[in-house]
N, C-alpha and C positions, 0 to 999 in steps of 0.2 A: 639626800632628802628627796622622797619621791613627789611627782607634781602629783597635785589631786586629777584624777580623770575627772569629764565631765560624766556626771548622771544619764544613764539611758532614756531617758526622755526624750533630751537632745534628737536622740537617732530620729525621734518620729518629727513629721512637718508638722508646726503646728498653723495650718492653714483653715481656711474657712470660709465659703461666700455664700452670703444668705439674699434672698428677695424678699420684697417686700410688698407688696399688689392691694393699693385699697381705692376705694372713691377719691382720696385728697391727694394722696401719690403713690409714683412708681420707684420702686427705688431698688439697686443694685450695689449690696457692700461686700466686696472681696479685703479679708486682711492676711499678712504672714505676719505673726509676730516676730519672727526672725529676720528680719528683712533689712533693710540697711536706710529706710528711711524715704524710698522713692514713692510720689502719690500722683494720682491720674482722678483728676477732682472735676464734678460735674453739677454742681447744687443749684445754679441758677441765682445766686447768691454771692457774689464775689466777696465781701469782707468773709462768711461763711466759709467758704474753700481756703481763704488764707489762713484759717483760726484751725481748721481741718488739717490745711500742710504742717502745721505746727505741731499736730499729734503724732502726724508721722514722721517728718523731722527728726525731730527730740524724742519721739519714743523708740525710732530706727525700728519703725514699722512697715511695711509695703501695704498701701493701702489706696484703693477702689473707690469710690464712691461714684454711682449715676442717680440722678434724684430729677421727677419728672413731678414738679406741684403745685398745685393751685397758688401761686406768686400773686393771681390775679386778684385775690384776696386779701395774703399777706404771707408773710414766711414761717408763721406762727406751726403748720401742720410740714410745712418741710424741714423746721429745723430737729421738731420732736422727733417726726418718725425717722429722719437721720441717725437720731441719738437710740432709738430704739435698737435697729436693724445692725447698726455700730454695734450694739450692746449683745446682740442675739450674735454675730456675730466670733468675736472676741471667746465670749462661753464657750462658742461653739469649739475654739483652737487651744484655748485653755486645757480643755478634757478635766480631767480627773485633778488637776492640779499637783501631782507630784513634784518631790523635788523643788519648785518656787520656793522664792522666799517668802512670797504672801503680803506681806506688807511694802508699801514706799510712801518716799515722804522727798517734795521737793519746795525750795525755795528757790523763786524765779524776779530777778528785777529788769524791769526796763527803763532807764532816764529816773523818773521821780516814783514809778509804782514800784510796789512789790508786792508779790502772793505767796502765797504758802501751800499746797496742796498734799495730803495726807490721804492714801488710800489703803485699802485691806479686803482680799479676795476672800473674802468671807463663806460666802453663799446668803447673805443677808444683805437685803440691799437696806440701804440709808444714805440720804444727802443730808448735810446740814452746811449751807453756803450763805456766807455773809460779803456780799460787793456793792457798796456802794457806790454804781454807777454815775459817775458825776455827769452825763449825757443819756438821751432815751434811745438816742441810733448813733449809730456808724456808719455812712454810708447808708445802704440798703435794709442793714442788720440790726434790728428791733433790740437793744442791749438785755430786755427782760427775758427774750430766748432764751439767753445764755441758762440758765437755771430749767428751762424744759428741756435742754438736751441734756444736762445731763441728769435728769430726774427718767429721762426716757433710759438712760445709757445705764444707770446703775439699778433700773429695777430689770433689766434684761440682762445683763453681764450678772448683776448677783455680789454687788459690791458693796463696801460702806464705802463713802466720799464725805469728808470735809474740805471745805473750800473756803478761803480766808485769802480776801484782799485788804491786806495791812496799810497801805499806804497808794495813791494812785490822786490826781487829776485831771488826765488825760484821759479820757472813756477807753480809744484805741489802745494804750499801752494798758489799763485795768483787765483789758479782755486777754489782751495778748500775753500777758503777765499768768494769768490763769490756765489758757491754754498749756503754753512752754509747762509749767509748772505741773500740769495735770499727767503731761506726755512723760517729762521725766518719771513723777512719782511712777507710774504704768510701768514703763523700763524697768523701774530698781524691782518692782513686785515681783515682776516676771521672770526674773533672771532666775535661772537654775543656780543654787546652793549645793557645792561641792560636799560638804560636810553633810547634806540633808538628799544624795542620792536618792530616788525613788520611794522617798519619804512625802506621807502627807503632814503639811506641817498644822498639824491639827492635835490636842488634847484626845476630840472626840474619835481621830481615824479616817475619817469623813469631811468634805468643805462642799 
């Protein structure tokens, strides 16, 4: 029985680092989607960077991040455009989306929470996230962010995201629960499909 070769895709990096230069911040996001999981995190925001090492983690991403932003006001313009520059980013390593599976889907528990996270490289972006947060912060990190990064992340990456905190009373494990969960679902989408070689997994041809 022969092994399935991987897809030529593989062959290419899929790497990618985008800037990001405005009045509220500065910001620097290098990703490898293939990457093994190691992250060099700079937000100014520590529960933030923690919830960040989780994407790349669990999504065995190599991932960048320098964020330079008005904190002095609140973290509200550094977590979005985080989520943005993430998102422009990502597209960017993605390319043409051959081969992917396109779709993942993860459930993620911690102690008493659990989430669910469902996503789909569409090229259409959509959130729909339901968490309610039983705290308004963690630490430094405004818990209503959570929903502007990833409303920044999936109108720039070009994704559909659902997001479902099923169970949680712990703010800290509700967020952390979502992250892990969003990083895996990321992994499963991305992974090259032996059976779907340099195929766009699309009806239309096109994503």
């Amino acid at each position: 029985m022969n092994t399935p070769t991987a897809p030529e895709a593989t062959s290419a990096a899929r790497v990618a680092e985008v800037t990001r230069n405005t009045a509220e911040t500065k910001i620097r996001v290098r990703v490898d989607l293939d990457g093994t999981g190691r992250a060099k995190l700079a937000t100014g925001i520590g529960f933030f960077d923690h919830m960040l090492d989780q994407i790349a983690r669990h999504g065995l991403i190599d991932l960048e991040i320098e964020c330079e932003g008005d904190l002095h006001i609140d973290g509200h313009h550094t977590v979005e455009d985080v989520g943005i520059t993430l998102g422009q980013a990502v597209a960017r390593a993605v390319g043409d989306k051959k081969g992917i599976r396109r779709y993942g889907h993860a459930y993620v528990p911690l102690d008493e929470a659990l989430s669910r996270v469902v996503i789909d490289f569409s090229g259409r972006p959509g959130l729909v996230m339901d968490v309610p947060f039983t705290s308004g912060m963690v630490g430094a990190f405004d818990t209503q962010l959570t929903y502007e990064f990833f409303q920044g992340f999936v109108n720039h990456a070009g994704v559909t995201l659902h997001i479902d905190n099923l169970k949680g009373v712990n703010a800290h494990h509700q967020c952390e629960t979502v992250f892990k969960a969003f990083a895996r679902a990321v992994r499963a989408a991305l992974e090259f499909d032996p059976r779907s070689a340099g195929v766009i997994p699309s009806t239309k041809g096109s994503l």
